[in-house]
C-alpha positions in Angstrom: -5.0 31.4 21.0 -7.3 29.7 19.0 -4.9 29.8 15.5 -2.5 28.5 17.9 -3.9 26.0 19.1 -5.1 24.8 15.7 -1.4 24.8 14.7 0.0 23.0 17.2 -2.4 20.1 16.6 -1.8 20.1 13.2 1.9 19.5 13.8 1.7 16.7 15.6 0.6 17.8 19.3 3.7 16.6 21.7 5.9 16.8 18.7 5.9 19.5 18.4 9.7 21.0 19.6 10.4 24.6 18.3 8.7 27.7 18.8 6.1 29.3 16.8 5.6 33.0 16.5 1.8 34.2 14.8 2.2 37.9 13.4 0.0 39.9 11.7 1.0 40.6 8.0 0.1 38.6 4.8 1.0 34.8 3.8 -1.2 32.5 6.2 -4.8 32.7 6.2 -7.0 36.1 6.1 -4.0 38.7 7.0 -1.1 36.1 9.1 1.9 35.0 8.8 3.7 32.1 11.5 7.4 31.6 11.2 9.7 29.1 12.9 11.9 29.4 15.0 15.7 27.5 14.5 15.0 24.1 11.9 15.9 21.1 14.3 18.2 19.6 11.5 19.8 23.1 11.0 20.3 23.2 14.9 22.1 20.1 14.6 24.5 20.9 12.1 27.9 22.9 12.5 27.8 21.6 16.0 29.6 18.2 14.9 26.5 16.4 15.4 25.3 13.9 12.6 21.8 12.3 12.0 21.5 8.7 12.1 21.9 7.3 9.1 19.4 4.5 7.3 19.3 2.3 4.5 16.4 2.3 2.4 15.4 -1.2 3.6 15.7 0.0 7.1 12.7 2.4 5.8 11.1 0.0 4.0 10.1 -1.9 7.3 8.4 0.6 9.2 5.1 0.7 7.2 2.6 0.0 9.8 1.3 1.9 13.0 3.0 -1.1 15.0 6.6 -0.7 13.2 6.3 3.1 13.1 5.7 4.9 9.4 8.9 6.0 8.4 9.9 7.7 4.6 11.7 9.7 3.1 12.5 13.6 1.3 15.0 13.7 -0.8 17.9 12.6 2.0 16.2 12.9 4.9 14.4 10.1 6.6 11.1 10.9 8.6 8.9 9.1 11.4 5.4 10.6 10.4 3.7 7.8 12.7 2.1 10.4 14.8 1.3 12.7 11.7 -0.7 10.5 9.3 -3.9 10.8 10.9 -3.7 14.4 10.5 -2.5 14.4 6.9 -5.1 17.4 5.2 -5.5 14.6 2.0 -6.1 11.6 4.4 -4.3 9.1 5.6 -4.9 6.8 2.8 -2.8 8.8 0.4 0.2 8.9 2.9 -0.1 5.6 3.3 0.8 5.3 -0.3 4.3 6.6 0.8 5.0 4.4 4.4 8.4 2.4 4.0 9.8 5.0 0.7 10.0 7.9 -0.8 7.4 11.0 -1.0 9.8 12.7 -3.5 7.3 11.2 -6.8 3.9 12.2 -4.5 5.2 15.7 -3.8 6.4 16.2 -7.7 3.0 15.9 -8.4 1.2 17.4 -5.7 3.1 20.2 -5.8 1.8 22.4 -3.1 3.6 20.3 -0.4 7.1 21.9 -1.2 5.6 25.0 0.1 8.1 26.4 3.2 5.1 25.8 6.0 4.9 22.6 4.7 8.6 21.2 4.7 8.8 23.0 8.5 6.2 20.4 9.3 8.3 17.8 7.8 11.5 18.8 9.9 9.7 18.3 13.1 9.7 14.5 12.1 13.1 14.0 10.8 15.0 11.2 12.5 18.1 10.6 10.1 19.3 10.2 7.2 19.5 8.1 3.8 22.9 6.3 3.3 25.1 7.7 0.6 26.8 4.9 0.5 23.9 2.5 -0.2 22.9 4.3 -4.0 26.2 3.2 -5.1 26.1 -0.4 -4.1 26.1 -3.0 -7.1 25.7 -6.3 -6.6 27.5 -7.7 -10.3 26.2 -11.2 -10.2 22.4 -9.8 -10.0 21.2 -9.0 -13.9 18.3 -7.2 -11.6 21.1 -4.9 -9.7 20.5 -2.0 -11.8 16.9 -1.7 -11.9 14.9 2.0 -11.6 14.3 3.4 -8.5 10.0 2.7 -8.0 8.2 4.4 -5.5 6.5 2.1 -2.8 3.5 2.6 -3.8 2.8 0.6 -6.5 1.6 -2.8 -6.1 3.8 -5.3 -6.9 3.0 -8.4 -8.9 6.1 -9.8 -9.1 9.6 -8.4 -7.9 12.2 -9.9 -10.8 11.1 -8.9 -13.5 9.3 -6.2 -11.9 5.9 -6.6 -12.5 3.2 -3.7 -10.6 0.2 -1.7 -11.4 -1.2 1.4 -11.0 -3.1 2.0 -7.2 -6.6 2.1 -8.6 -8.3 4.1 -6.8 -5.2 7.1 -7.9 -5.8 6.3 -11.7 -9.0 9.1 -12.0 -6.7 11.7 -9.9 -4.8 13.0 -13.6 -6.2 12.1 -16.8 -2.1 11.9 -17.8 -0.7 8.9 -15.0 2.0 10.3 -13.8 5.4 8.4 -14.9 5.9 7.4 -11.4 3.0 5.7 -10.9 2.7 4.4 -14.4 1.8 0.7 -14.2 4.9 -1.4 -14.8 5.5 -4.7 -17.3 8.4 -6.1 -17.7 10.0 -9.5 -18.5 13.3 -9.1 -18.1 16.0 -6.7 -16.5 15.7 -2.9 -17.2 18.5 -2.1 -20.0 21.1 0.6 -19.1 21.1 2.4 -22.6 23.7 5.0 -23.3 22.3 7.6 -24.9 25.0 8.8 -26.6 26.2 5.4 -28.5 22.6 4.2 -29.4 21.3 3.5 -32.8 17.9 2.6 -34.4 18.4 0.2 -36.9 15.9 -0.1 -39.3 16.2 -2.6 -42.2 14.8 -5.3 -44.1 14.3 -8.9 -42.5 16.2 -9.7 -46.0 13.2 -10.9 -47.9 11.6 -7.3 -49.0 13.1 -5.7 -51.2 13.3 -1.9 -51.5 14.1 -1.3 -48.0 17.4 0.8 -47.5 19.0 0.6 -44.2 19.1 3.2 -41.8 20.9 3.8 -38.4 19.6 6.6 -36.6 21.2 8.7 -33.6 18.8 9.5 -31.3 20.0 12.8 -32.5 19.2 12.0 -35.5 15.7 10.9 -34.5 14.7 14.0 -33.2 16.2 16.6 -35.7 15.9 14.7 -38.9 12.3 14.3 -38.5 9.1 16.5 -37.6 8.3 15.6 -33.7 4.4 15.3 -33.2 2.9 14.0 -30.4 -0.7 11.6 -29.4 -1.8 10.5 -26.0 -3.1 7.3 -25.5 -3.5 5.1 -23.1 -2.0 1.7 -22.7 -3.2 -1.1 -21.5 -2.0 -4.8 -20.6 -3.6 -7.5 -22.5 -3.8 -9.1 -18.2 -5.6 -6.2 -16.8 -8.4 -7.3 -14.7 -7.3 -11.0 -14.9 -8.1 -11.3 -11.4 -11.6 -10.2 -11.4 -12.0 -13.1 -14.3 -10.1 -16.0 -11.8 -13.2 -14.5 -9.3 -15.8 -15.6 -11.4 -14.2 -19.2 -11.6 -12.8 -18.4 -14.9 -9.0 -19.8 -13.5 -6.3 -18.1 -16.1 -2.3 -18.1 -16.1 -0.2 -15.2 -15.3 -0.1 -12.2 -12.6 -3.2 -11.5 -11.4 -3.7 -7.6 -12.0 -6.7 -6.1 -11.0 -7.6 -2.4 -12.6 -4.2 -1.0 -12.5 -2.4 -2.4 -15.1 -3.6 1.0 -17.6 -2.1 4.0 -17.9 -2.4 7.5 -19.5 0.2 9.5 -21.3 0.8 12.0 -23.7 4.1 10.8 -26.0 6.2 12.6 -27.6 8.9 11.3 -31.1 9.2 10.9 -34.8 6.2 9.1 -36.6 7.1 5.5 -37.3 5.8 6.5 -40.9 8.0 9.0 -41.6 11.2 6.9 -40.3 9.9 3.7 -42.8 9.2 5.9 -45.8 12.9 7.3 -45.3 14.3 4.0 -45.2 12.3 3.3 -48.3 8.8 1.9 -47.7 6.1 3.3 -50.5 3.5 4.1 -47.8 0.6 3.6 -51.0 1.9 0.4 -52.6 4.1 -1.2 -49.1 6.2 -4.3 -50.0 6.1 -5.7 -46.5 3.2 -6.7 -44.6 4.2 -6.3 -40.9 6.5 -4.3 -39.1 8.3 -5.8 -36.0 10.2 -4.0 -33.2 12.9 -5.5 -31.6 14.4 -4.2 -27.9 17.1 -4.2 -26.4 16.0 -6.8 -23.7 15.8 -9.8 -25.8 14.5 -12.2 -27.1 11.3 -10.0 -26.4 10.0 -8.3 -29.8 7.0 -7.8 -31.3 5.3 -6.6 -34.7 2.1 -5.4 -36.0 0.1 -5.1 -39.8 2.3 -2.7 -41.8 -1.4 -0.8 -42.7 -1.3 0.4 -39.2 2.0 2.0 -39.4 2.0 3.3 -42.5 -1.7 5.0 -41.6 -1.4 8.6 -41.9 -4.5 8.8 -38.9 -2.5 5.5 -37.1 -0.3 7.7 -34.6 2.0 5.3 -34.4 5.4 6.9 -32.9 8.9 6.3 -32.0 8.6 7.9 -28.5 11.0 9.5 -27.1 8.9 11.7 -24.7 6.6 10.7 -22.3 4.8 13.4 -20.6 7.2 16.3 -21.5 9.8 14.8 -20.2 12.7 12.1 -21.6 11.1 8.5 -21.4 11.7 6.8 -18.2 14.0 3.6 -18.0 11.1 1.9 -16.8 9.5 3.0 -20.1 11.6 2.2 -23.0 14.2 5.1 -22.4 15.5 6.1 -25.0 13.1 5.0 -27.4 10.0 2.7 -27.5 7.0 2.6 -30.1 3.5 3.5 -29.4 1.0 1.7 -31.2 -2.7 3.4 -30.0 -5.8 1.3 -29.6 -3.1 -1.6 -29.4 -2.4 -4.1 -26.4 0.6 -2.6 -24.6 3.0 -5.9 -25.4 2.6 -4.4 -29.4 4.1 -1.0 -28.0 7.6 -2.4 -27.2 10.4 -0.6 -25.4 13.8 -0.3 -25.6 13.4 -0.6 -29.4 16.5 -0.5 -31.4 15.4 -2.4 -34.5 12.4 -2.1 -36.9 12.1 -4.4 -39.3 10.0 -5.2 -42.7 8.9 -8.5 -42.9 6.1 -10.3 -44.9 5.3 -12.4 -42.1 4.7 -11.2 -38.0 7.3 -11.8 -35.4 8.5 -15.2 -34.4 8.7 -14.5 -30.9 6.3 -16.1 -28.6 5.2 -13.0 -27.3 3.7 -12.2 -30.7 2.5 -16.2 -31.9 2.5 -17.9 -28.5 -1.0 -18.7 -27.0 -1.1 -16.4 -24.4 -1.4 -13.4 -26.8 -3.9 -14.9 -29.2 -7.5 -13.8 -29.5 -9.2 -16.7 -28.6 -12.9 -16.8 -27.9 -14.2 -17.4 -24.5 -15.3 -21.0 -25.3 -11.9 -22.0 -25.2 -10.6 -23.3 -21.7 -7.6 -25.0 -22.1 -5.5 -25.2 -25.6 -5.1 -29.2 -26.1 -5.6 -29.7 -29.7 -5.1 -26.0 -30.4 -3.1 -24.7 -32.9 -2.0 -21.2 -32.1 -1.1 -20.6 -35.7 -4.2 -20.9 -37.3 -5.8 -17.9 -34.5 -4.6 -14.3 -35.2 -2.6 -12.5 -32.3 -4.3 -9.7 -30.3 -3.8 -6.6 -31.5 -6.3 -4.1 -31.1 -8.1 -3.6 -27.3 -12.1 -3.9 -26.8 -13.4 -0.4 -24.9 -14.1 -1.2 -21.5 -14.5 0.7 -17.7 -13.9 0.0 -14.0 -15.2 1.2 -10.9 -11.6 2.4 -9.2 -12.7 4.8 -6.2 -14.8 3.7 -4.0 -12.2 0.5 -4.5 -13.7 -2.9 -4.1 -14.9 -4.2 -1.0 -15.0 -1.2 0.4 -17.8 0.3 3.2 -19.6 3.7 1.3 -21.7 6.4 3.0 -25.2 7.1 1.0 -24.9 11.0 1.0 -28.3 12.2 -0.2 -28.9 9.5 -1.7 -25.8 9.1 -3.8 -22.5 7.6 -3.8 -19.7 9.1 -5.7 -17.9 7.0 -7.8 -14.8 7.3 -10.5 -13.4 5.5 -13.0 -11.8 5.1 -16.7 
């Protein structure tokens, strides 16, 4: 009685509304097993029944204990109000998932997609997701075919989407996760077809000795040697807020910690691809090398010695994490730049080009992404020209779990932090 009792309380109490039969054998605990009886969403169907069906901003409004904690499984759409207090990793983590999807949570935790587990989900099913809804397109929004993101990022801005990393998640995988990668953009998320892209890489018309090159993204990954580098990335705004605490006031979105990230990447080397197209890696007739996307006018560039280093590491991604790169992150191809401010590692790219000077674009000379010393507090009189652009990242760290502001228990005289 006790193992049942301790079951029925761990699936909700009241809630729970199908039998339960405990037998001995092997699978739960030291020598159990429990099965189910009939699934209720099974019961329903055949009998010409259908579940109520939800659009995901219907979900997205019941985030809250007074609205009800609704999300979702793959099509199914769940009230867990009356479970999250029992959740086995706590009820801040599920939290992380009230108003969207659990799909990108359960990917990684992967022991929830055990069968006891998606039983307990059933219990709480109320409807489901609207077919219909996915293949909406609104033409007149540039934004209307943006990535799927999981809820619980936190979002800076909406359009472009803007969002960081949940803090106090970043020490949980020394690789982030692609789902909760931290998110920078500045314009709409291109829709790339794989199949008709090309890399360009050419000459900006006044070095000579480059040859052109278009490159498949077949071509990219069979005509040269794939390595791979993790690295993490970083945006030159990370932390801005904790400065605009201190009365230092800045200009832009006010990240906290989260805007850094972890992956390992996966593509050609960037010095392989320029010493095809020409480039003497020894005796280099350019001096920077710019990458232009495919969401312009955003490009970038950095010194030519950095990617024609043989120890540089600098990549033409086309993997992150084992897996094709995300839309979010440059899908199908974006450069990674290590030790470099994240707005150097552009995505999207389908140019590189050879140029004796840096890019022209004012995300490379403008004065938000100049090095300027600290002295500086307003740019009257400033002439961005004469101070180099940021390129290479100080080392730093941050407290992320506890997170701030929060109330800690002194066990044994210690309190547990983590951090990067």
């Amino acid at each position: 009685m006790q193992v049942v009792g301790s079951l029925i309380r761990r699936l909700g109490g009241s809630r729970l509304r199908r039998p339960i039969s405990i037998a001995a054998g092997a699978g739960f605990g030291a020598g159990l097993a429990f099965t189910f009886g009939q699934p209720f969403a099974e019961a329903k169907s055949g009998s010409g029944d259908k579940w109520p069906v939800y659009k995901k901003s219907d979900v997205a409004q019941h985030k809250s204990s007074e609205s009800g904690i609704w999300v979702t499984y793959k099509d199914g759409v769940y009230d867990i109000t009356e479970f999250v207090e029992q959740h086995p990793g706590g009820m801040d983590r599920i939290m992380l998932a009230a108003g969207g999807a659990v799909d990108p949570f359960w990917a990684l935790y992967q022991q929830h997609t055990a069968a006891n587990v998606l039983d307990i989900l059933k219990e709480y099913r109320i409807g489901s997701l609207s077919e219909e809804e996915a293949k909406q397109v609104d033409v007149n929004d540039p934004y209307a075919n943006e990535p799927s993101r999981i809820p619980a990022l936190i979002v800076h801005k909406e359009k472009p989407f803007n969002a960081s990393t949940p803090s106090q998640l970043i020490p949980d995988n020394f690789l982030t996760p692609a789902a909760l990668w931290y998110k920078r953009h500045h314009h709409p998320v291109p829709v790339v077809d794989p199949n008709t892209y090309k890399l360009r890489v050419q000459s900006d018309g006044e070095v000579a000795g480059v040859r052109e090159l278009n490159l498949s993204l077949d071509d990219l990954r069979k005509k040269f040697k794939k390595h791979t580098v993790t690295t993490t990335l970083q945006c030159a705004g990370n932390r801005r807020s904790e400065l605009n605490a201190l009365g230092q006031k800045t200009q832009g979105l006010c990240w906290e910690t989260g805007a850094v990230s972890t992956a390992q990447w996966g593509g050609a080397k960037l010095r392989d691809v320029l010493k095809a197209a020409g480039v003497d890696p020894e005796s280099p007739s350019c001096d920077h090398i710019w990458f232009m996307g495919l969401d312009p006018p955003y490009d970038a560039s950095i010194p030519v010695r950095k990617a024609l280093d043989k120890y540089g590491d600098c990549l033409l991604a086309y993997e992150m994490n084992g897996e094709d790169l995300p839309r979010d992150h440059g899908y199908p191809i974006r450069a990674i730049v290590p030790g470099h401010v994240a707005a150097r590692n552009v995505k999207w790219v389908n140019r590189v080009v050879a140029s004796k000077v840096e890019s022209h674009s004012g995300w490379q000379r403008g004065v938000q992404y100049k090095g300027f010393s600290s002295n500086i507090k307003n740019f009257k009189g400033v002439d961005p020209s004469k101070v180099a652009s940021v390129q290479e990242l100080p080392v730093q760290s941050a407290i992320c779990d506890p997170p701030a502001n929060a109330t800690v228990t002194i066990d044994e005289g210690e309190v547990k932090v983590r951090g990067w």
